[in-house]
Phi, psi and omega in degrees: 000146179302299213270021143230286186304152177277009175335320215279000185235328175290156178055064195242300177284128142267066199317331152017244163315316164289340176268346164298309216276310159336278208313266169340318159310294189305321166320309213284308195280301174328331167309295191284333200074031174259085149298342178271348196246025159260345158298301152315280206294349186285327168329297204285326176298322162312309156316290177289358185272316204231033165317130179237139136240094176297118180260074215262128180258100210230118187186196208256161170303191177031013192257033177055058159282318167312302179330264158000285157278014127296346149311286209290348196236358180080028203188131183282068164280324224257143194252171236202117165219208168231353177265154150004127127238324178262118187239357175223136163326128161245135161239144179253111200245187162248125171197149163338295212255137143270166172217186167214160172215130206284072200268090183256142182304160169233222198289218166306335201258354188137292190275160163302152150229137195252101192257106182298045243248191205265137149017281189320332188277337175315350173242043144244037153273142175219212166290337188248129183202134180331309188307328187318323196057054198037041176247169188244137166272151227265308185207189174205141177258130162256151186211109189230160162283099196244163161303306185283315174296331184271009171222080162100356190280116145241118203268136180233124173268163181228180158286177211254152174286153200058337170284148165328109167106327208304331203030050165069196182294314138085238180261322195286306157333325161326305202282316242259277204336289220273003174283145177256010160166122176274103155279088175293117183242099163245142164321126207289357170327316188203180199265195177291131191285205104323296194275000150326297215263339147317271180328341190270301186277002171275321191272345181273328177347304196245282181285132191280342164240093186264131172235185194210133112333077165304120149271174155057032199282326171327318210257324222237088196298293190331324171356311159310283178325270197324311223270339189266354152330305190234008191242343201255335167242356135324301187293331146278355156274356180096028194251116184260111186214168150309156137196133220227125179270146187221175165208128178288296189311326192280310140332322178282328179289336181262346190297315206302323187259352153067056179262095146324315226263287195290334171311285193327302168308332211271350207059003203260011179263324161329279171323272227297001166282303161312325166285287180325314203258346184230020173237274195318317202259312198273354170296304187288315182305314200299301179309299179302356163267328188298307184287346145316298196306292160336288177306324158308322195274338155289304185276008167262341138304306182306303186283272207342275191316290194304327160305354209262299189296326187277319162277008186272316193277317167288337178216115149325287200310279214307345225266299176311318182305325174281001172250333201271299170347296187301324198272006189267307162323324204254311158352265200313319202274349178272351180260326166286354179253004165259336172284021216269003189297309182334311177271354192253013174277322203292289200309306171311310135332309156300320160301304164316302190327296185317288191335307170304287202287357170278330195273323199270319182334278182310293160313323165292333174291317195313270162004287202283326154294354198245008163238022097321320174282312175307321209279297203281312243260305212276332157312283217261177190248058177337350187274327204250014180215010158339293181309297171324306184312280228283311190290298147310331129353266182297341212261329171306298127330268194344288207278338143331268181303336168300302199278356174296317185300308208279316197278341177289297181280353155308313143336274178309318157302316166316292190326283188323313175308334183281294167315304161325304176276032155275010184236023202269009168305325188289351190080008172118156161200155167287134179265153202268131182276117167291335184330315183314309203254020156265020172247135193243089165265358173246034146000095172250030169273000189246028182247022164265147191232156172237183232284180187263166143259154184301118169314139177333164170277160174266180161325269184332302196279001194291277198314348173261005192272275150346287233268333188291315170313318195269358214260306178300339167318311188319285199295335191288298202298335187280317159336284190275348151325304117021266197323308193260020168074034184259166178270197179295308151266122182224191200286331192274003163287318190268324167291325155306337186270272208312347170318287191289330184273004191272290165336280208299333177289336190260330171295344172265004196265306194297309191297311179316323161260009173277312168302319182320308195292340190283317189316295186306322183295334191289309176299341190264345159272313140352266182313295203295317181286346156312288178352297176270351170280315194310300176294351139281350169261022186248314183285322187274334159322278191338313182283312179263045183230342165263338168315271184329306177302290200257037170262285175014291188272300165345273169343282190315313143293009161271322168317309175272351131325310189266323162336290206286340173259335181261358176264309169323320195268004170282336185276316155283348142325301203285296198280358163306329192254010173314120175286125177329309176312306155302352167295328169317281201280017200247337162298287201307342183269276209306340172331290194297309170296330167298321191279275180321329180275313159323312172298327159321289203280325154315299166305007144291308150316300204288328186254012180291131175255174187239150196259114196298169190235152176332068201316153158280163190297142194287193193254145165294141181275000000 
């Protein structure tokens, strides 16, 4: 049943077919002897054999996103309080044995290294952990035997936005390229904050399936009220999204008591709705256009040659005419692939830019925070409002860097669209999806903090403060008292000590917050140059990983282009010089191939789907 069970997301793609369909190509381009375009499609098959769908789950502390996936996957893993508890990225995976594993940044070079530790131990992770050996951990991986996880579902807790150790929007902005879909969980307590709905139009930005999460509906009579609230301030930022009242609890009590009645209250027929129509079925769609596309495009390489040899072989004239054509062709396509410097100046060239306007992007945001923070630091008395400061900081950074992320990737598809038309001779080519490689889940911008200041002097040193200021008064004033036959101490001795001690308590008070203040810019310049070093080397990861994707996909296709023109005019040469007693039977074989590949490419038609569209926020139930 949907309002218990994970029925309502499983067993849904049917994969079948595509790889029947697959396997046959791969015969077919295996046949022909295209080993490169036998590369491709066994890749894309592999892909359709082995579907992940990341599921990222996100929100403000305490508003039960742990709960929540332990509702949705059935199973208590993620551990659960009212103080912190998920303080590192969690992923939830599928596997036989369960285990967890420990993914700590690593040295100079860079890379992650992965540490197993026990089952048992999960609900004591943090940033910090013996195994670790004093390196911070980046995330923990879990791999448990679920119903829902295994087919294919992997669900990511994030740390809560804003909380301590959290490191903001961020880090958390890491998992989001490469998720096929973000569950935002706020609490039905109060309505959607500002830096919520920042984070929210950062997160639709970069992932194409976003929903908002009502939690704790359970708890909160009022709940209605909230929910009309906050769907009321999505509509006034442009944020076209779901959003689903949910109860974790309630769930749990019903899958245990296997109560329809309470699944249905729980909301959770939703959630597993939403995952079925814009995670699973746009999932399914999105494959099955790619492996259309692919397969057409295999079989319009195969029919070149072989239509090329077939007509060579049947009419001369027409067989030359269709050779001089190949060879004009194989021309344009052989002067592009000697141009190829042309597109890949264009790519390099593009690259730099980018690189340059991200990096002044970002620096130019830092900057601008960080002389709003000197302007408030220079008001205020930074000792008794630290904790804001530090909570406006990050929450600020975050959404920097998030709209840094977001503008990166907007960039890189101009580029690739710029590059791409140095191929519109070619008819045109599919541009390569970036998204991956704008995803950083081993962030290390969001493990920067900013530093504490030395707490105020106490009572006692204020007065000793005083009473040392005031002592020379004593004595001047008892002094020259003497003189007129006063004793030392006397009432005009004790008003000069109080004068003088009085000064010195408010010049050491002026001195004191003038270090607090100095104290506070230094830190606050401190963090933003972490800051901006760990994201700039993340942005330049980030650039040569799109570098790479799209010098790659290109090459690759100017390769395959010019193969497929030169084993065509190599084929219809070779049947120009055919001895007749083999022309028969040699029409009949490219017939019969010609035919399987025409069959191909119908079944390619046939599976371009049309892509569902964004549903509006459901109604309360």
């Amino acid at each position: 049943m949907d309002e218990v069970g994970e029925e309502a997301v499983t067993g849904i793609v049917a994969v079948q077919p595509l790889l029947a369909v697959l396997a046959e190509t791969i015969a077919v381009a295996r046949d022909a002897e295209r080993g490169d375009l036998v590369g491709r499609l066994e890749t894309l098959a592999g892909k359709v054999r082995d579907p992940r769908r990341r599921i990222v789950v996100t929100g403000l502390g305490n508003q039960g996103k742990s709960r929540f996936v332990n509702a949705l996957i059935n199973q208590d893993i993620c551990p659960v309080g009212d103080d912190t508890t998920t303080t590192v990225a969690a992923t939830l995976s599928h596997e036989a044995e369960a285990r967890a594993t420990l993914v700590v940044a690593g040295g100079e070079g860079g890379d992650v290294t992965r540490v197993g530790i026990p089952f048992e131990e999960l609900g004591g992770i943090g940033g910090r952990m013996p195994q670790a050996q004093g390196r911070a951990v980046v995330r923990v991986e879990i791999e448990t035997p679920n119903q829902l996880l295994a087919d294919g579902i992997v669900v990511v807790d994030t740390p809560g936005l804003g909380m301590h150790g959290s490191g903001g929007a961020a880090g958390i902005l890491g998992n989001v390229p490469a998720a096929d879909a973000v569950l935002m969980v706020t609490d039905a307590s109060t309505e959607l904050t500002d830096p919520e709905v920042e984070f929210l139009r950062q997160v639709r930005e970069l992932c194409p399936a976003v929903a908002v999460l009502l939690t704790k509906i359970d708890l909160y009579p009022h709940w209605r009220q909230v929910f009309d609230a906050n769907r009321k301030h999505l509509g006034e930022a442009g944020i076209d999204v779901p959003m689903i009242p949910v109860s974790s609890v309630l769930r749990t009590h019903a899958v245990r008591l296997q109560d329809e009645q309470l699944g249905r209250e729980s909301g959770f027929g939703m959630v597993f709705q939403f995952l079925r129509e814009q995670v699973v079925a746009r999932d399914q769609a999105a494959v099955q256009r790619t492996v259309a596309l692919d397969i057409g495009s295999a079989a319009e390489h195969l029919a070149l040659a072989l239509g090329s040899e077939l007509v060579a072989l049947r009419d001369p004239e027409r067989g030359a005419a269709a050779i001089r054509e190949l060879q004009t062709a194989k021309t344009a396509a052989e002067q592009l692939h000697r141009r190829t410097s042309a597109w890949q100046q264009t790519l390099g060239d593009g690259i730099t830019d980018l690189a340059g306007d991200i990096d002044h992007d970002l620096r130019d945001r830092l900057r601008n925070i960080a002389r709003t923070a000197e302007d408030w630091i220079d008001e205020q008395d930074p000792g008794r409002h630290w904790d804001q400061m530090e909570e406006w900081l990050t929450s600020t950074v975050g959404t920097a860097v998030g709209d840094n992320l977001v503008w990166t990737r907007t960039r890189a598809l101009r580029l690739a669209e710029h590059v791409a038309g140095h191929f519109a001779e070619l008819g045109g080519v599919d541009l390569p999806d970036v998204r991956e490689t704008l995803d950083d889940s081993a962030s290390r911008s969001g493990t920067c903090t900013l530093a504490d200041l030395e707490p105020d002097l106490g009572l006692g040193h204020k007065l000793l403060v005083g009473v040392r200021g005031s002592y020379g008064g004593v004595i001047m004033a008892g002094m020259a008292g003497t003189m007129a036959g006063l004793a030392l101490i006397n009432p005009l001795s004790l008003g000069a000590g109080v004068l003088l001690g009085g000064k010195a308590f408010r010049d050491d008070k002026q001195a004191r917050l003038a270090k607090r203040r100095s104290d506070a810019k230094l830190a606050v310049r401190r963090y933003l140059d972490d800051v901006a070093f760990h994201t700039g080397k993340e942005t330049k990861d980030r650039l040569h990983r799109i570098h790479r994707l799209l010098r790659d996909h290109f090459t690759s296709v100017a390769d395959r282009t010019l193969r497929s023109l030169d084993e065509s005019l190599r084929a219809a040469q070779e049947a120009a010089t055919l001895e007749t007693a083999r022309r028969t039977a040699r029409c009949t074989d490219l017939e019969n191939r010609l035919r399987t590949v025409a069959n191909l490419r119908r079944q390619a038609t046939l599976l371009l789907p049309s892509l569902p569209t964004t549903p509006q926020a459901l109604p309360p139930a």
